[in-house]
N, C-alpha and C positions, 0 to 999 in steps of 0.2 A: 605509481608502481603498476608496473604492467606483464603477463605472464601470456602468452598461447597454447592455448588447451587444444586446439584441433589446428590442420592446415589451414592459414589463413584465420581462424576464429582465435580472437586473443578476449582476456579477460582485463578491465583496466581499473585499480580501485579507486575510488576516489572517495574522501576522506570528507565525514560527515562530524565534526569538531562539538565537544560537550556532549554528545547522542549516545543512547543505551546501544543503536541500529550500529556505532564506527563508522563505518563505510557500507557507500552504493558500487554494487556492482554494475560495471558499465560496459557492453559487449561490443567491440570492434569484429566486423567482414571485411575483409578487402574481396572485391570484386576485379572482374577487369577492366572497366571503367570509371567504374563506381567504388564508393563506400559503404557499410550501413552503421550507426552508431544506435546501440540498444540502450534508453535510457541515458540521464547525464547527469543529475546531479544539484545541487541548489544553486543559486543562482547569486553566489559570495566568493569571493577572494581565493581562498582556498583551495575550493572544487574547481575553480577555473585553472588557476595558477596549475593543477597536477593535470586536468586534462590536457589544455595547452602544453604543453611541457612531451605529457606519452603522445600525444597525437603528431606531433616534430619528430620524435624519436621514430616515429611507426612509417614515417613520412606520409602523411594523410592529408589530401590536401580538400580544405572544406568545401573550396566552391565545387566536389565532385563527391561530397558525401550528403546521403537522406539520413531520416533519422526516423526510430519507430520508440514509440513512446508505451510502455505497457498499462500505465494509467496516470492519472493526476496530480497527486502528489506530487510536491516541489521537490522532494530529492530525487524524484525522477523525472521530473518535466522542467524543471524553473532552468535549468541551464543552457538547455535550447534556445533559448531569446538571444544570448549571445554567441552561437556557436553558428545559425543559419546566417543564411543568408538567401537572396534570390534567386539561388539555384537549388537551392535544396527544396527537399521534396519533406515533409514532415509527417508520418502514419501514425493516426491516432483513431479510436473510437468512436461512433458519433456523439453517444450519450453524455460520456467526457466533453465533449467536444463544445458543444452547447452550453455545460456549465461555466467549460472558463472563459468563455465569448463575453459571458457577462460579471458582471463584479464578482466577486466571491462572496458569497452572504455570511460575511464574519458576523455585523451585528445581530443576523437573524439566529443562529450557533451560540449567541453570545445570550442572548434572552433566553434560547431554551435552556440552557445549560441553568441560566436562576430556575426556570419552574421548576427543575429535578434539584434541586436543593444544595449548588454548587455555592459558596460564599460570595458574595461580589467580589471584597478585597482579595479573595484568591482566585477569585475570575478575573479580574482584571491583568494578576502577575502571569495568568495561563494565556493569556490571549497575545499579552506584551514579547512571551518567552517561545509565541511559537512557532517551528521553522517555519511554519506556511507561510504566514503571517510576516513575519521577517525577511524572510529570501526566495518569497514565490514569484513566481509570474512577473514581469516588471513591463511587456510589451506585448501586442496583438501575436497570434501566431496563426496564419492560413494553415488549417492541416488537408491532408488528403485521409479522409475518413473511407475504413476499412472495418469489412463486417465476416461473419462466424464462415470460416472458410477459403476466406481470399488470400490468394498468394501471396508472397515474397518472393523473389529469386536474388543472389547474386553470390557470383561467382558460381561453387561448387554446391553451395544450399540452397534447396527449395523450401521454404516456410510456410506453413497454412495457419490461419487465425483462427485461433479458439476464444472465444468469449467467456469471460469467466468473472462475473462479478459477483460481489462480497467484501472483499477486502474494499474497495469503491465499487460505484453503480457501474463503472463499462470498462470493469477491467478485463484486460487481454493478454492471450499468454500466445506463444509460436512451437511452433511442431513441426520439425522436421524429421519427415517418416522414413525417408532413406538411412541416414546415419543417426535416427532416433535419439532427436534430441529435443529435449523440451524446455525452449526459456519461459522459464514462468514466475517472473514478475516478483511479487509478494502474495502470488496465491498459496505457496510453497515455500518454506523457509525453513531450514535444517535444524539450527541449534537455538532458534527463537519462534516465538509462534507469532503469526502475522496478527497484527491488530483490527478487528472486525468493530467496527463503532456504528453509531446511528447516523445515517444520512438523511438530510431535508428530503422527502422526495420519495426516501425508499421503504417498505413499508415493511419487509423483516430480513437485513441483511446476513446477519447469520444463517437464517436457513437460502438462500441465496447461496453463499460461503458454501454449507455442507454438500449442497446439491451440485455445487460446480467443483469440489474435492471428488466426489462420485464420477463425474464427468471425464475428468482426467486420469482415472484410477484404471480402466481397461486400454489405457496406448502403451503403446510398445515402447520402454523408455531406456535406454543405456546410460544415460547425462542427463542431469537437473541442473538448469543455470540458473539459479534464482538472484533478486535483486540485491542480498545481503548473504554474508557471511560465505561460508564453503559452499563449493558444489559435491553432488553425490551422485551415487546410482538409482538407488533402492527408493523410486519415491511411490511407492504401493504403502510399504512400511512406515513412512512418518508420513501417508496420508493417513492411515488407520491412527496413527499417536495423534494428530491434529484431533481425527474426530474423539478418541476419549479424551482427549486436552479438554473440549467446550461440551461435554457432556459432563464433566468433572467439577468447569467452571459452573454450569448450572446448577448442580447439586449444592454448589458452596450458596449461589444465591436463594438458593431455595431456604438454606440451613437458616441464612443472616434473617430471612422472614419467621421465621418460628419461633420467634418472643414477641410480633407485632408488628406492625406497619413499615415504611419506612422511607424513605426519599432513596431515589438510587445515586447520590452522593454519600450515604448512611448507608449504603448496602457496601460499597465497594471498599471499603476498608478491610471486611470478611474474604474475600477474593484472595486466591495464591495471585500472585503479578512475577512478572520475570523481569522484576528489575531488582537491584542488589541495594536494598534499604530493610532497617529492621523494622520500620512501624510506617502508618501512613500518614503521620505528623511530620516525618524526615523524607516526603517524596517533594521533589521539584515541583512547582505549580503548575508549570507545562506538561510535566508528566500525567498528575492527575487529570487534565483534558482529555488525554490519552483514555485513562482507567475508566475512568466515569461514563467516557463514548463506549467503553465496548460493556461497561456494566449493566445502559439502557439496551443494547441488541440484544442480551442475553434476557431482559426483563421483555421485550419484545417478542422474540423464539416463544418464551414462557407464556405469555399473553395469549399469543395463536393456539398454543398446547392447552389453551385453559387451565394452566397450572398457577397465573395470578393473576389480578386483575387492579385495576388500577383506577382512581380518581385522583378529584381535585380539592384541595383542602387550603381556602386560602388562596395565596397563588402559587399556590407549590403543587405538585404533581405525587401522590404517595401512592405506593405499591404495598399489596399485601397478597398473602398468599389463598390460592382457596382451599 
């Protein structure tokens, strides 16, 4: 299903199946020569069968489309594998860039998540169940790596790179300052908040996250394209709701600390979550890989703030508050 928001700029949804997320928003340009596809989608049946399909309809033809990728995650990146080809041109980040070059370190994600106090048996159903894992990446992909400032053009739009990680190490959002538009990824998400979780590598992505919401918070903006759900105007305004969002959620982590210790698999059950379950007994196991990653950023943010501090007990990793 597919809809055009501006001349030439169409919106294409494509259908993320079992997922709290629905659907990936996916950005078609027609150019005059060229194409640009924003994002695409996993890398399953589904999401191909509806791109193929609006891409026919739109008449788009791929050996004359590029593709810009806003960051790593398979609902944005895994569909590309089959959509290029050798004439396509593929824009992505370097930082990104490098990590999916090499394996994905599932089992190393997979051990930390024991020290933090994750169950095996339900570690295992999260790792089994999750879309990375499942429908990511399946082939090499050459990118043309693109840094804070570099253009886009085509057709009637000019794009500049804004770098903005948090949500992952190198994510990237586009800016076009003329007709003031800002695709931004899952830096920005309207009626969900983007999931901010622990990366190998990164040493406090949440504050990363808030520092690059500040960033984007003085451009001139008429249209938010973000990678799920509606677009909007007002993204000043649920920039400020993000940030009391995870000031809100730190408070809750702080609360869950105030009878003693605790693993941050033991912490996150205290946490409001935006998913529609009444207890944290009734959440999917892939979900809780979810919880649990953004439960350590926030135990992290917290760390840096000297608000807790953490050791090793055994082989588990326990937080308490100071």
């Amino acid at each position: 299903m597919f809809e055009e928001i501006l001349p030439d700029l169409y919106r294409i949804e494509i259908p993320l199946p079992r997922s709290p997320l629905k659907a990936l928003n996916s950005y078609l340009i027609k150019g005059d020569k060229r194409f640009l596809l924003i994002d695409t989608g996993l890398n399953r049946a589904e999401c191909k069968s509806v791109m193929l399909s609006d891409l026919e309809i739109l008449n788009v033809d791929l050996k004359k489309t590029d593709f810009f990728i806003t960051h790593m995650h398979a609902d944005h990146l895994a569909l590309a594998a089959v959509l290029t080809n050798d004439k396509s041109r593929v824009y992505f980040n370097r930082k990104e860039a490098a990590m999916v070059s090499s394996e994905m370190p599932w089992q190393e994600a997979y051990a930390f998540f024991l020290t933090n106090g994750f169950p095996e048996h339900e570690l295992k159903k999260s790792l089994e169940g999750h879309p990375g894992y499942k429908y990511g990446l399946k082939r090499h992909l050459d990118f043309y790596i693109l840094h804070e400032g570099d253009p886009i053009e085509i057709g009637d739009y000019c794009f500049r790179c804004i770098e903005t990680p948090g949500h992952s190490p190198g994510h990237m959002c586009l800016y076009e300052a003329n007709k003031k538009i800002l695709v931004c990824g899952d830096h920005i998400l309207y009626d969900i908040t983007p999931n901010i979780t622990h990366w190998i590598g990164m040493k406090n992505p949440l504050k990363e996250y808030l520092t690059n919401l500040e960033k984007v918070y003085s451009l001139d903006v008429d249209l938010v394209l973000p990678g799920h759900r509606r677009f909007w105007t007002n993204h000043k305004s649920r920039i400020r709701e993000l940030q009391e969002h995870h000031q809100a959620r730190l408070g809750e982590i702080l609360s869950a600390l105030e009878d003693g210790e605790k693993t941050a698999y033991d912490i996150a059950p205290y946490v409001s979550w935006d998913i529609d379950y009444s207890s944290w007994e009734l959440f999917p196991a892939s979900q809780k890989w979810f919880a649990v990653g953004e439960t350590i950023a926030h135990l992290e943010y917290l760390e840096e703030e000297m608000k807790v501090q953490r050791r090793t007990r055994g082989d588990k990793t326990i937080f308490s508050s100071k």
